[in-house]
C-alpha positions in Angstrom: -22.6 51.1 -41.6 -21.5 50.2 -38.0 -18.1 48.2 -38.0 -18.2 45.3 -35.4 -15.1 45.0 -32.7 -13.7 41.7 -32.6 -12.3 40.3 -29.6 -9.2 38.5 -30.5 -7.7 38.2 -26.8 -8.6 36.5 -24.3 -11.7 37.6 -22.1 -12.0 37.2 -18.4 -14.6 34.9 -19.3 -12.9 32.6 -20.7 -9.8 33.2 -17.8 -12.6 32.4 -15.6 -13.8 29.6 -17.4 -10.1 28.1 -17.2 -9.7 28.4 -14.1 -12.7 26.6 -12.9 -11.8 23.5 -15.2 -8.4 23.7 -13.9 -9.8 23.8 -10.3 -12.3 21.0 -11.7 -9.6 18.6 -12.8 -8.1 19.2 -10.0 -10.3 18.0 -7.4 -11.2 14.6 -9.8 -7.6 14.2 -9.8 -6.1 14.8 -6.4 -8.0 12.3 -4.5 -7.4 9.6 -7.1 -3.4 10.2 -6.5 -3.8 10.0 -2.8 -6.0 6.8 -2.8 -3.5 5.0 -5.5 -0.4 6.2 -3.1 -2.2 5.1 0.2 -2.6 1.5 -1.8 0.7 1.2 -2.8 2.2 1.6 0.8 -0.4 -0.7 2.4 0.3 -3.6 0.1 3.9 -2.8 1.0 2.8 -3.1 4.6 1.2 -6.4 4.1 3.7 -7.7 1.9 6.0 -6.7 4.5 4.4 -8.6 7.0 3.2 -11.8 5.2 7.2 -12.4 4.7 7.5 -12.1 8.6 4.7 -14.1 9.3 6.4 -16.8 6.9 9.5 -16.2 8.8 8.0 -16.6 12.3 6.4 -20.1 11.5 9.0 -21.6 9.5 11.4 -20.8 12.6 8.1 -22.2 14.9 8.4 -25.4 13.0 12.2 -25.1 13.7 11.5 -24.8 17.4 9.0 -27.7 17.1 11.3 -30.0 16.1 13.6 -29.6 18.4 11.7 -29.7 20.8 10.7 -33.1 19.6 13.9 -34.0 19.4 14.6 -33.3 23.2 11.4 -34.6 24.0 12.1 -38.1 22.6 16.0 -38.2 23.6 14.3 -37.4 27.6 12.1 -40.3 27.1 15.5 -42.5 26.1 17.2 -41.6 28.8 13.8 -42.0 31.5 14.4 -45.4 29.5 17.6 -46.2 30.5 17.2 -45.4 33.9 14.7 -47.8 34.7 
């Protein structure tokens, strides 16, 4: 009767086999992690600049009224000289 070897480390098989999963995960996961980091900056970005933009025209309407202001007191005083 022959007496059978059993394996009980591990092969280069299964070394190989692990190494291409790891690999394979790998690649899946990588570009996932870029594309959620590239998001988050860009909505910082625009998040960024939609508070600027909310800046800019609250001081334009600032401006506008001043300018109405000096508008209407010039038209008082084009009054008065008349």
């Amino acid at each position: 009767m022959g007496i059978k070897k059993v394996e009980n480390g591990v092969t280069t098989s299964m070394l190989w086999i692990t190494i291409f999963l790891s690999a394979l995960v790998m690649v899946l996961v990588i570009p996932n992690i870029y594309l959620d980091n590239h998001i988050y900056y860009e909505s910082r970005e625009i998040a960024h600049l939609q508070a600027v933009k909310l800046t800019f025209e609250e001081e334009q309407k600032i401006i506008k009224n001043k300018l109405e202001r000096i508008n209407y007191e010039e038209n008082l005083r084009k009054q008065d000289i008349k």
